[in-house]
N, C-alpha and C positions, 0 to 999 in steps of 0.2 A: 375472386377478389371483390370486398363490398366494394359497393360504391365512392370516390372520393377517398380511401383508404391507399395508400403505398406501404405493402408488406416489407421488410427489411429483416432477412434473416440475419445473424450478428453470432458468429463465430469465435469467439475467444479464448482466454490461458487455459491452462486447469491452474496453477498459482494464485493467489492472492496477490503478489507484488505485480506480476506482470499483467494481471485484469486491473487492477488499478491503472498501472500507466498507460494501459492504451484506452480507458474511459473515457477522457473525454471528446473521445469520437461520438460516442453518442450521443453526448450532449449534440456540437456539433450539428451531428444528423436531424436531431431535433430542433433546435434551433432552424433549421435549412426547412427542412418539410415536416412543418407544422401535422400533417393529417398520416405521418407515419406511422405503423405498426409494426412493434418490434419482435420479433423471437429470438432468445439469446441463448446459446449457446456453450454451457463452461463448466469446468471442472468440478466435483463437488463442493472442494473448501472455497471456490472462487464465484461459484452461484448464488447465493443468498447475497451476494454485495449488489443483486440488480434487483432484488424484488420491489421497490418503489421507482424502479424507473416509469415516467408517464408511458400512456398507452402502449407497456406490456400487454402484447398476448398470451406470450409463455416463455419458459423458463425448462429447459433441457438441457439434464444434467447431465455431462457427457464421461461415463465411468470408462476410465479404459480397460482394455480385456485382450488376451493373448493371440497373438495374431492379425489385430487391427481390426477385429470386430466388431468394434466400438461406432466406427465409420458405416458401415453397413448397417448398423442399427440406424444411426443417423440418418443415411439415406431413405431409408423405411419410414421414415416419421415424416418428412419434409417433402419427399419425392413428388408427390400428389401437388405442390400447389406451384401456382404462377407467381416468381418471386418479382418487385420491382426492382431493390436490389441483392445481392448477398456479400456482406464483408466479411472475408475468412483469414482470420490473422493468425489462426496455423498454416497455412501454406497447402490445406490438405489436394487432394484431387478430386473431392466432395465436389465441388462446386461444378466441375465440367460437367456431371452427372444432371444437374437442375434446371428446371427453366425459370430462367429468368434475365429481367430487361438488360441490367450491367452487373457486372460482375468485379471487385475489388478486392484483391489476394495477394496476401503476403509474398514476395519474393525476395531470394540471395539477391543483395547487391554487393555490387565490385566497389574498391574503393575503403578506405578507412571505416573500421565501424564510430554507428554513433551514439548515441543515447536512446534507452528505448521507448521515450515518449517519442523521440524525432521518426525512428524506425518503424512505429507504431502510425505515423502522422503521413509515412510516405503510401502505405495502400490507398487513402483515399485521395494523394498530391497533394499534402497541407504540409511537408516538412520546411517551408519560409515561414508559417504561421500555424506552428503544430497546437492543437489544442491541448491543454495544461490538464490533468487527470482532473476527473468530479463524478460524485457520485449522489445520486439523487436518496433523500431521504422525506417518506412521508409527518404529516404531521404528529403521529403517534407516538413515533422512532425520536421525534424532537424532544416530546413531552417528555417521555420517557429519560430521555439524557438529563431530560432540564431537574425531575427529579432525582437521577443518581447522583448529582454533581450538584444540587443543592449546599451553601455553606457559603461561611465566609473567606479568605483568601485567595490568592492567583493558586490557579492547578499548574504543578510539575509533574508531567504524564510521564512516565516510565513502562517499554520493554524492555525487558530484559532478557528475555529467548529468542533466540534463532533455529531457523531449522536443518543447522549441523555447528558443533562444539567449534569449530577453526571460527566462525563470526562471533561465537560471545565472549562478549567482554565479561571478564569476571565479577558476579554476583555482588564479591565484597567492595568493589571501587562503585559502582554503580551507587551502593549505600553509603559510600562516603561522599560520590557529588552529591548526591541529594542532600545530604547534612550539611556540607557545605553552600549547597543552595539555596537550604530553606530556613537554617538555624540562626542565631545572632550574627547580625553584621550581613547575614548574606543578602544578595539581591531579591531573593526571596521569603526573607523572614517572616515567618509567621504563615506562610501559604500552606498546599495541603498535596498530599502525596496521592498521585492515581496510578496505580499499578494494571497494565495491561497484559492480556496473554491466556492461550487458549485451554484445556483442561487437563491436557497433557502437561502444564507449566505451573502447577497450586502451589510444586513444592519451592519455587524462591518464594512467595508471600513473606513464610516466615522469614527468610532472610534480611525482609524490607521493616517490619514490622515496627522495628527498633527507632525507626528514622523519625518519627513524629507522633505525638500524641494519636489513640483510637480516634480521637473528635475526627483527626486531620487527615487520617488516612481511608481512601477509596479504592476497595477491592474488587477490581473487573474480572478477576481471573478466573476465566473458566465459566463466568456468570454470564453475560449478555452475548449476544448474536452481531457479524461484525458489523452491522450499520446500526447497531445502538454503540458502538465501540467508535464507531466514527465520528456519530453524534455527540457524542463524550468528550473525543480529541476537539474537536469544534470551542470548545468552551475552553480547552487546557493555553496557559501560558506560556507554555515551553512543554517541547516533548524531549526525549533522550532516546535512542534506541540504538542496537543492532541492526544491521541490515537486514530488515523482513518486509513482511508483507503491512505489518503495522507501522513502520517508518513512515512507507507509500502513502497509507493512508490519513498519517496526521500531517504529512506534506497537503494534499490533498483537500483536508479539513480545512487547510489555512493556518493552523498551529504554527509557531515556530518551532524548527524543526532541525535536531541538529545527530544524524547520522553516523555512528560509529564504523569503520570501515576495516578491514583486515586483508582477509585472500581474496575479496570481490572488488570490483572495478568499479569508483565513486566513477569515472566517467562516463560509464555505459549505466549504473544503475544505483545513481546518488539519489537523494530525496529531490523531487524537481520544484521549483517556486522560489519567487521572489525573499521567502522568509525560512529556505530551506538551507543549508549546508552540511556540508561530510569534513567528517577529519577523520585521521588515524595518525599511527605513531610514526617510529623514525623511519620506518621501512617504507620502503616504495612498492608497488604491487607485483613489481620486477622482482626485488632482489626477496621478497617473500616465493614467489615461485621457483628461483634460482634453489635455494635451501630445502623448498620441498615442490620439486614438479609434478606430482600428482595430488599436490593439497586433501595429504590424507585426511582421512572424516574426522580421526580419534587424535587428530594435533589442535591447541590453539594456537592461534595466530595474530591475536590480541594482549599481549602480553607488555608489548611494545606501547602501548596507550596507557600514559597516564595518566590520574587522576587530575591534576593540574593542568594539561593541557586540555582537559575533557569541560572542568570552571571554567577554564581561559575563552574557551569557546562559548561556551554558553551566554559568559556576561557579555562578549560581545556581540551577540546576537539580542539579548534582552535590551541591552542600550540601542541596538539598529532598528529593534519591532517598536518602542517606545522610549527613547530616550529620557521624559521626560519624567518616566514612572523607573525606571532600570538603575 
């Protein structure tokens, strides 16, 4: 261990939505022990969201592999040093295996579940004052935003993919709030359309296309890496999304932030912050599982969200971020 250093190994999701929520423990941690160094621990799609985190040392990417071999690799890489702490919010049995001064590891708990910022908040005992997700971005990753989002109007940030058909909300409403948010009369007039979403997702683009002049519309899809995507959401005026890993993250940005919901549990894994909210349609999350208990992959379950209460939400959210612009 150098000198004056506090190693902190930092175990995390393989998701994107659930490495968000439990982020900002690191901050947190940073915040606490100024002279700490991190090693972080995560998924493919969920590692790049820590490459500007300050005094990183490394970044291991933790692929999984049949049989739980993925661990044992882990071990291999880690084993050798004196750790001061390890926070492992898989629950793995990695950790018994280490040396190091404490140890802070996910556990089941009894009792109602809760949100998984708060579940995320209880490994290190912060669930009275759980830390709100953040993710660090360097000055580059800013620049960079500041130029793709260059222009004049307020940004309506839009996802529109999810990572299974039962959470998306259909493609064609999504293009009609937006019209209705950003065309004549609406709270948004005149502002500019930013399209989110990863390369697997180009083909709604064209879906969206229609919504507002070329000037006005910003195509992220498939193009930037996700902490220039963050840095993007940062500048937007409203986001819209499905329940993904990009909702997380424009909660996160500070965006206002308004969550679409269907077979997932707005209580366990709504957008978290002060300028976040979820809605969904007439159904409760009950009687959606009642009609389908195994929430097949190839059903939507969005269907029930419409486009009026999707505006309805929005402009009261735009009147509660800034009244005085909304």
């Amino acid at each position: 261990m150098a000198r004056g250093s506090f190693p902190i190994l930092f175990i995390t999701a393989t998701r994107i939505g659930d490495a968000v929520l439990s982020s900002g423990l690191i901050k947190k941690l940073l915040d606490e022990i100024p002279h700490a160094r991190f090693t972080i621990v995560a998924g493919p799609d969920a590692a790049p969201l820590f490459a500007d985190v300050p005094h990183l040392e490394r970044i291991i990417v933790l692929d999984k592999t049949p049989g739980g071999g993925h661990w044992l690799s882990l071990w291999s890489q880690v084993r050798h040093r004196k750790w001061g702490l390890v926070v492992d919010l898989r629950g793995s049995a990695i950790n018994r295996f280490l040396s190091t001064r404490r140890r802070a590891v996910h556990r089941k708990h009894s009792g109602p579940p809760v949100h998984k910022v708060i579940e995320a908040a209880r490994v290190l005992k912060l669930e009275d004052d759980p830390p709100a997700p953040y993710l660090f971005t360097s000055a580059e990753t800013e620049a960079r935003a500041e130029e793709l989002t260059a222009g004049q109007g307020p940004i309506l940030a839009l996802a529109p993919a999810a990572n299974w058909v039962g959470k998306t909300w259909p493609i064609e409403r999504f293009a009609q709030a937006a019209i209705q948010l950003l065309g004549k009369g609406g709270p948004m007039e005149g502002g500019r359309l930013m399209i989110l979403g990863g390369r697997a997702d180009q083909q709604i683009v064209a879906s969206l296309r229609h919504v507002v002049l070329k000037s006005r519309f910003i195509d992220l899809v498939g193009k930037v890496d996700v902490l220039t995507a963050y840095a993007c959401l940062k500048r937007a005026r409203l986001f819209i999304g499905n329940d993904s890993g990009l909702m997380h993250m424009a909660a996160a940005a500070g965006a206002p932030t308004l969550g679409l919901f269907g077979p997932s549990d707005e209580q366990l894994y709504g957008p978290w912050g002060e300028h976040a909210r979820a809605v969904r349609g007439v159904r409760t999350l009950e009687e959606i599982r009642r009609v389908d208990p195994g929430l097949d992959q190839k059903i939507c379950h969005m269907m029930d969200l419409g486009v009026r209460t999707v505006t309805l939400a929005a402009r009261e959210l735009l009147e509660a971020t800034e009244p005085e612009l909304a």
